[in-house]
Every structure is written in C-alpha cells, then in structure tokens.
N, C-alpha and C positions, 0 to 999 in steps of 0.2 A: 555363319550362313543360315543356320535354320534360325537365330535370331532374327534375321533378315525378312525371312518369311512368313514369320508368325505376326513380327512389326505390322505385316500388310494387310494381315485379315481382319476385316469386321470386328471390333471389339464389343463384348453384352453389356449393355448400361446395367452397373450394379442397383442394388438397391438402396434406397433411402433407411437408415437404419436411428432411429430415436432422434437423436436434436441435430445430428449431423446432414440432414435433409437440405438441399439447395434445392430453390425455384426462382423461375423468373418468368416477368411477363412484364407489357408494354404498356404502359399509360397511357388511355385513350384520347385522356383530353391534349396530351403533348407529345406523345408519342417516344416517350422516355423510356428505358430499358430499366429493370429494376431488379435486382437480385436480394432475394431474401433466405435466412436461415432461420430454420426452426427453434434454434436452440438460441441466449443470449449471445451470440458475437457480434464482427459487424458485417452489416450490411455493405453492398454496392450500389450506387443509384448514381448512372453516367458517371463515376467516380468520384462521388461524394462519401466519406464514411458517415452511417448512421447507426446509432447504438439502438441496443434492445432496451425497452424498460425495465428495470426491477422495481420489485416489492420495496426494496430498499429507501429507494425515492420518492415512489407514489406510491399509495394506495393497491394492496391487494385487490379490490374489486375493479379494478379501473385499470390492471397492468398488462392483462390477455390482449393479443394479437396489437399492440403499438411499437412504434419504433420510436427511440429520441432522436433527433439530428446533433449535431454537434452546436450547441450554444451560438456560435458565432456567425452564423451562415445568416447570409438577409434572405427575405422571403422572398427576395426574387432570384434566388442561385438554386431553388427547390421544386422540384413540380408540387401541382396540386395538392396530389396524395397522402401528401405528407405535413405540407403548411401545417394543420391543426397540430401534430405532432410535435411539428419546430414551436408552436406559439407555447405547448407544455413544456418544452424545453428552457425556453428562453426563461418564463415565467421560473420554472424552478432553479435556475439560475441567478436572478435577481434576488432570492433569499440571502443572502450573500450579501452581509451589512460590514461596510466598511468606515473607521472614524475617518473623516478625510484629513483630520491635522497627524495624521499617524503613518498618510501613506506616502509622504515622504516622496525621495526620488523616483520611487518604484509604483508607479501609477496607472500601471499595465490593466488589471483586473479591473481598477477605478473606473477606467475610462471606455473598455468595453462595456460594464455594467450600466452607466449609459447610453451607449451607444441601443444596447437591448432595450431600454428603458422606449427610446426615442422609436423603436421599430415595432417594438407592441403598441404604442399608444398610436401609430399610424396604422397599424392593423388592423385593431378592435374600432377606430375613427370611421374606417374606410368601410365595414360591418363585414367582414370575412370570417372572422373570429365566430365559432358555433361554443356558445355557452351549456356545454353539456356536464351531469354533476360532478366529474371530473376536471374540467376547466374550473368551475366553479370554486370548490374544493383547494385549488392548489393558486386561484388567485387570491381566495380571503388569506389563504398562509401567505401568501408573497405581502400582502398587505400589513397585515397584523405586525412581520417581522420587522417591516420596512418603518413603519410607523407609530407604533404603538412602542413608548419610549416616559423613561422618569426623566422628569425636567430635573437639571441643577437646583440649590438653595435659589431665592431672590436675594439681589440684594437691591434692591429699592425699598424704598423707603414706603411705610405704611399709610402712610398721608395720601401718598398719589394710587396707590393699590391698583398700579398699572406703570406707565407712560406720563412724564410729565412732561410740562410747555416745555424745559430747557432742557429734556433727557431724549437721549438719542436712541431709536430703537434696536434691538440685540439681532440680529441676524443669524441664523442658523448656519452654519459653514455648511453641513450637508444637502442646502435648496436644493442643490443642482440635481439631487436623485428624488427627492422627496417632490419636488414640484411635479416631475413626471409621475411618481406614485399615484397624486393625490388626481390629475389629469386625468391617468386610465381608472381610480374609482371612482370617477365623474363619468365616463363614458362606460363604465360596467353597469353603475347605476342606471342612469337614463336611456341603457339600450333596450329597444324595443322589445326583442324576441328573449327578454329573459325570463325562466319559467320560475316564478314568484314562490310554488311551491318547494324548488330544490335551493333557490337562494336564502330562504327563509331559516334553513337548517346550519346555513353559516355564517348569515347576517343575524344573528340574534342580538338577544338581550346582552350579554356580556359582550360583543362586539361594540354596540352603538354606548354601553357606556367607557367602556375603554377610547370611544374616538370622542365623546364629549369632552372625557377630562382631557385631552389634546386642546380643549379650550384653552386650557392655561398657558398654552406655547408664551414666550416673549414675541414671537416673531410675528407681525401682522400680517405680512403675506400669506402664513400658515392659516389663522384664526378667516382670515377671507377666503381660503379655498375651505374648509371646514362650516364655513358657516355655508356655504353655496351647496355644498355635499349633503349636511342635514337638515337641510331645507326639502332637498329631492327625496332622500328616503323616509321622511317624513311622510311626504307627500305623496309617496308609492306604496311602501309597508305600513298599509294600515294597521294590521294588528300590534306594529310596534309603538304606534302613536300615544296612546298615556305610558307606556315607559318613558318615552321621550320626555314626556312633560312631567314627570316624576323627578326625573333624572337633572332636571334644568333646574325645580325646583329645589332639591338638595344641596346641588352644588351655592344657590342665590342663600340656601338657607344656613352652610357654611360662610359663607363670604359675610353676610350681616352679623352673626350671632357669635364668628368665634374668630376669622383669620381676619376680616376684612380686606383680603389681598386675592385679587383676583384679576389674571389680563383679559379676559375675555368676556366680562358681565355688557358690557355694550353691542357684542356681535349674538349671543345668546337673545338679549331683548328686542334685535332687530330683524332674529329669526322668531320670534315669540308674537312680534306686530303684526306679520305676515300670517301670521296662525292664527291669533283672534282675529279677524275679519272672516274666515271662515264658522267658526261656532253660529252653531244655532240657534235658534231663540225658541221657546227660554233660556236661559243660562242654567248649565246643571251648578249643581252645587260646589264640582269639585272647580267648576271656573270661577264662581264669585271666590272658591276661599284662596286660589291663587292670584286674584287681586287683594283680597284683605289680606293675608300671610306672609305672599311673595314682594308684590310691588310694591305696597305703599311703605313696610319698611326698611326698602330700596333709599328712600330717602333719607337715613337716617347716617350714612358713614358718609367718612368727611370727604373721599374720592369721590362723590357723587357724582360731580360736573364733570369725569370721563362718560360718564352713559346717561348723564340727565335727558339727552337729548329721543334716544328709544324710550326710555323709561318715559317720557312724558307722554310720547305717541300711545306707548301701551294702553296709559291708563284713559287717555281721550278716546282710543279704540271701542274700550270696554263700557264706557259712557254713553258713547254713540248705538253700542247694543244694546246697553238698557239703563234710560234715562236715570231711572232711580238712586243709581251705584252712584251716583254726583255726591250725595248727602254723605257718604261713609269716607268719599275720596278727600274733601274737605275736612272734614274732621282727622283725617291720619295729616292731612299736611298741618290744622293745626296743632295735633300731638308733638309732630317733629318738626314743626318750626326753630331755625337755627334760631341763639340767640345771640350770641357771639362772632359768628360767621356770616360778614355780610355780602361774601359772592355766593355761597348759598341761598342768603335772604333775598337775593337779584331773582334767583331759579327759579324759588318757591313763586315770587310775584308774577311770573312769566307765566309758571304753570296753573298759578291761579286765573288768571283770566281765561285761558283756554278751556277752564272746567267749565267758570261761571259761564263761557259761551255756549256750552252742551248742559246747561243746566234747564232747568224747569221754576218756576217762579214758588210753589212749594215744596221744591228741596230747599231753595235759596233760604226764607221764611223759618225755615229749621235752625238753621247756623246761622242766621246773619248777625244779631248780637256778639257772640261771640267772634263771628269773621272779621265784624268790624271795628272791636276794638282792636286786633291785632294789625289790620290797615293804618290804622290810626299810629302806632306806635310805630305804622312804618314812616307815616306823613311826617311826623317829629325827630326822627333818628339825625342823629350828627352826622351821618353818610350820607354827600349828599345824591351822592347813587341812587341807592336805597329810598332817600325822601322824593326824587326825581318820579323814580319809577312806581312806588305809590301814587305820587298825582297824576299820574298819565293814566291809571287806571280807568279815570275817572270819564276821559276819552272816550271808553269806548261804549257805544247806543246800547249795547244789552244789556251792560251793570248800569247804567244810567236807566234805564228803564226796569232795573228792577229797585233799585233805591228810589224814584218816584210812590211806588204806591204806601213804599213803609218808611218814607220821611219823617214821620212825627215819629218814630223809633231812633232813625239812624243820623237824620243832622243832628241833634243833641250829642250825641255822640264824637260826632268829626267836627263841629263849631269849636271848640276851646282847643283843639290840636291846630287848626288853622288861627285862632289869635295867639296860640305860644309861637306857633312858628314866623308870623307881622314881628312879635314885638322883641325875638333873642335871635330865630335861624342866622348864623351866619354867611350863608351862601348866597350870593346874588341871584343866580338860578332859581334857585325853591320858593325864594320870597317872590318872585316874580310869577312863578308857577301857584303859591298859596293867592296869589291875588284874583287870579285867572280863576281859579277853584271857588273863589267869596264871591264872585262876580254870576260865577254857574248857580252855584244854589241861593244866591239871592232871586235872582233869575223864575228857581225852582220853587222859591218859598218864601216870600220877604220877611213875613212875621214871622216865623220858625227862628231866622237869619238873625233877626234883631233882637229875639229874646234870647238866643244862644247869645250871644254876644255882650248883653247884658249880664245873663250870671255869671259869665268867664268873667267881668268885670270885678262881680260882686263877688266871685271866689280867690281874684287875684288882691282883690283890697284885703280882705280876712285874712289871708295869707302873712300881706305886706303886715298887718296889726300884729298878727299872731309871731313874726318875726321881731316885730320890734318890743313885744315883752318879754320874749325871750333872751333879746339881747339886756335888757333895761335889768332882770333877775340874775343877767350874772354880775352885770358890772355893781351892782350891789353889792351881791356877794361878794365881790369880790375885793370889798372894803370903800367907805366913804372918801377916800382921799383919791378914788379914781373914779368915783362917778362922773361924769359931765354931762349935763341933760343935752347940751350943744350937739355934740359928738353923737347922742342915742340921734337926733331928730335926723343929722344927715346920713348916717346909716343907712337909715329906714329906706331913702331915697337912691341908693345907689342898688342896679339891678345887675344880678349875676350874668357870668357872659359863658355861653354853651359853646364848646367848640366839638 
C-alpha cells in the first residue's frame, strides 16, 4: 500500500553524474529528436544507433564532441546533424582493403565497401561534404590505403616496355573499388572550398610520389584516371610543381639508363605537353636541361613507338617556345638515329620534319651537312618504307625552301644517292618516287643536276676499273692455268643486285 503511494509522487530528476549524463534536443532543420550521452556509448537519433568517436580511430584532436553513425546508413536515413559525421564514418570504413580473388563466397563486407564507396563519391559530387582538417586527414589515409600498392614482377617482354600490338591489357580485379577511389580523389581535388593550407599538410611530397610510381600500373584505365588526377594537383598545388617534375624526370631517367620497362612513359609525356605550353619565356635552365637529359634520350629504347607520339609533341612544344632548342633537338636525333631498326627509322623521319617546320633557316645551316647525309642514306636504304618516306620529305615547301638557298652544298650531296637508286633500287615505288625527286631539283638547279650526275658517272666508272683489277690480281694469283682474260671482261660488266 504505501508502495502505492510513494509510486504516485512526483519523482526529483537525479543528477547527471560524469559520462553517464543523457540529453536530448530537436533538429531544427528536421525536426528529429536526438538523444546523446556524454560518455562513449550509443546514441538514439529517431532510433538509429550512433557510436561515439575514439581516439582509437581518429585523431585525438579531431575526437571531442562527434559521433560516428553506423557505416552502413545512406545519407539519407540521417538528419543533417550528423551527415558530416556519417561521411567520417564511412570514409574510415573504406580503409578496409579487401583482395577480391580471396573473397570468395562471402562477399558481404566486399559489396558494402562499395556500396559506401558509391555514396561518398555522390556526396562530396553533390558538394555537402565540408572539407575540415579532420575530413581531410582521414580521406588521404582512405586513399593512401586504398591505393598505394607494389605492382607484381612484369612479365612482358622488355622490347615492348609496356603493351604490345598482339598483348592483351592486364586488368586489375580490384577496379571495381579503385575506380571509385580514384573518382572521389578527382572530386577532393578539384573542389572548390578546399583550404590549400590544411590539404598541403597531407597531399605532400611523399604523397604525390607514391601516386606517380602508380604510373607503372599494367592497367590503363588506372594510368588514365592518374594521369587526369596529376594533371589537377599539378595545376592547383603549386608549391608541389618542381617535385612533380623532378619526380617524372627520375622515373624517365630510370626507364632510359637502367630497366627500360616502364607502362606508363606515354601518359607522364602527355601530362608533361600540357605543362610546357604553360612555361614562360625565357626558358629557365632547369627546362632546357629536361629537354636535353629527359626527352631527347627518350629516343633511344627500342619501345619507343609506345609514346613516340607525346614524346614528339613534347619536344615541338619546347621548339615552338624557343626557336633556338631546333639545333640541339636535331643533333640528339642524329646521335640516336636507329640503324638497324627501321620502324624507328619511319619515327625519326616523321619527327624530323615537324622540327625542320618549327625551325629557323640558321639552325638549319648548323646541321644540315650532317642531316643530310643521313637523308641520304635514308633515300638509298633497301626498306622501301624507309626510302619512301625519305623522298616525301622532299614535299614539303619549308625543307624545300630551306635546301634552295644552300644548294650548291646539299645536291651534291643527294645527286649520287638518286643515281644509285635509277640504276639498282629494287622497288618500283622509289624508282618512280627518285625520278620525280630528279625532275624537282633539275627544276631547282639544272647545272648543279648535271654536274652531279656526271661525277656519279665518273665515280661509278672508277669503281667498275678498280673492281675489275681487283678481280684480274686474284685470278693471277690464283695461277696461270685459270686466268681467262674472256671471263675478267664480262665480270666487269655484270652489276650487283641490292635487295
């Protein structure tokens, strides 16, 4: 009975005593009820469970007054209040690197861990996400963990020092989380409100070279989102920009001098094109030496024609900023001119004309001796690729125009390569193409034309002599009883056949 009674009186609200303290209050903007405790347990919010933060998982400076939501909640099962909180959630959930060939039946954790993947990168897209150095903080670790990764051995073959025509590219089994990675540090980057100051502290120096060497991925979906990614921080973090290019240049400077095996030298040079059009003029010194040091002996490994085609732009780029760098750029393609390798020797000619077109009529004047006998030996080569694309050179109005004023230099030159190739080329092509070429610089010069023509005569007769007593002093030797003067005379006459 007096239980009865006492049940019925007014009970005194105790005190709050240390961590055991409940409150609650109402979400203005949703008007959600929200119960909190002071100490680590959990939380109520319209009957959601939400964990306290520890030290444990984050950051001691960054753990005072937040809550985590439970990982799995979509941002729209949450009020406001808390979103920032679930985005730290989520993200430190995603640390959580799974091999996927390992997980087997049990795909549970896999397939949430996208799913989160898929709900931050609509968050931070949508620009809700408040990049505070907490956020900051605990997306470069989601990133680092996610990504930064030792590639297996290669086993391709050092010839192709990539992807070749008949080899099939390697896939990474993990895209499926890594694409979203690289996505939300595309949209980390590029967002606006990010305070350069506090990202600066975890996008460093050992950051951006830990995501270069990711160059080397096999997988070219990878190398395209990476080349798009340090393109932007490039282009934002300026104080990191000569690491960058330090960093490019090491790895170019590894790939030439020691492994020759590199996937990713094409997506670097095509991040690098985009960066010399920016430099200033003058050229500092550290840019001309990364065209003399870097690029030009780019040309030299036999993969070349995986990235001839940046590597070319590069150095036209650097041309076009200062005319002069034509004279140095010529002379490294004469150094590494293939001599054996004639789809190399196709490149070199391709990239030759595009210089001679960003050239100056005294750079030309500097090398052209030298450039043009090595033309020359392209005009005569038994490929008739090779001798093709030699005479087309000829085609085009600005090396015609610079071969005009130093004619009395250079047909001399190229005359006796155009009567080897009339009187042995095998190709019906070239011969046709050398006639068209006798036609031009007769055109260009006629007495030049006919006096070359004449000492190729007069060097080919002395030849034909010098062969026939050569042959005349063995058969000598080689005892009376096989001389036959008959047999020397029609020798003399019979001309070697070039194939």
């Amino acid at each position: 009975m007096l239980k009865r009674i006492l049940s019925k009186l007014p009970q005194k609200t105790s005190k709050c005593v240390g961590s055991d303290c409940d409150t609650s209050f109402k979400d203005p903007g949703r008007g959600d009820e929200v119960r909190r405790t002071n100490g680590g347990g959990i939380v109520a919010i319209n009957g959601l469970k939400v964990f306290r933060k520890v030290a444990a998982i984050f950051p001691t400076s960054t753990a005072a007054g937040m809550e985590l939501v439970e990982p799995h909640l979509s941002f729209n099962d949450v009020p406001n209040a808390i979103k920032q909180n679930l985005f730290l959630t989520k993200m430190n959930f995603c640390c959580l690197v799974q091999d996927p060939r390992e997980v087997g039946s049990d795909s549970g954790d896999y397939d949430r861990k996208r799913q989160a993947l898929l709900e931050l990168v609509e968050f931070v897209s949508s620009g809700s996400a408040r990049f505070t150095e907490s956020a900051v903080s605990v997306m470069c670790k989601m990133f680092a963990v996610n990504l930064f990764r030792i590639f297996p051995p290669k086993d391709r073959s050092a010839f192709r020092g990539g992807e070749g025509e008949n080899e099939e590219p390697i896939f990474d089994p993990a895209w499926t989380h890594i694409q979203l990675v690289y996505e939300l540090l595309l949209y980390f980057v590029n967002h606006n409100s990010l305070d350069m100051k506090v990202s600066k502290k975890y996008i460093d120096c050992s950051f951006i070279s830990r995501l270069v060497d990711l160059f080397d991925s096999e997988d070219p979906r990878e190398r395209d989102c990476l080349k798009t990614i340090l393109h932007r921080i490039y282009a934002k973090f300026v104080v990191h920009r000569p690491f960058i290019r330090k960093a490019i240049s090491n790895i170019v400077y590894r790939f030439v001098f020691e492994t020759e095996r590199h996937n990713g030298i094409a997506e670097l040079l095509e991040i690098f094109g985009c960066i010399i059009s920016g430099f200033s003029l003058p050229l500092s010194g550290e840019h001309r030496m990364f065209l003399l040091r870097v690029l030009i002996p780019l040309h030299k490994p036999k993969s070349m024609g995986s990235y001839h085609q940046e590597l070319s732009y590069c150095i036209v780029q650097f041309i076009e900023k200062e005319q002069k760098l034509a004279n140095s750029v010529i002379k490294g393609l004469l150094k590494y001119w293939p001599v054996t390798n004639s789809q190399k020797e196709l490149m070199f000619l391709s990239e030759l004309e595009e210089v001679l077109e960003s050239s100056s009529m005294e750079d030309f004047q500097d090398v052209m001796v030298p450039l043009f006998h090595r033309v020359t030996s392209c005009l005569t080569s038994s490929h008739y690729l090779v001798a093709e694309r030699a005479h087309l050179l000829w085609n085009n109005k600005h090396i015609r125009d610079f071969v005009m004023p130093n004619r009395q230099v250079l047909l001399p030159i190229v005359i006796p390569a155009l009567e080897l190739n009339t009187n042995s080329h095998w190709n019906r092509a070239v011969l046709n193409l050398t006639l068209n070429l006798k036609k031009m610089l007769c055109e260009m010069d006629t007495e030049l034309v006919v006096a070359g023509h004449g000492s190729s005569e007069e060097c080919s007769t002395k030849s034909e002599v010098s062969g026939e007593q050569i042959s005349t002093l063995k058969l000598a030797e080689s005892g009376p009883e096989s001389y036959n003067p008959a047999l020397v005379r029609s020798a003399a006459f019979v001309e070697p056949v070039s194939c």
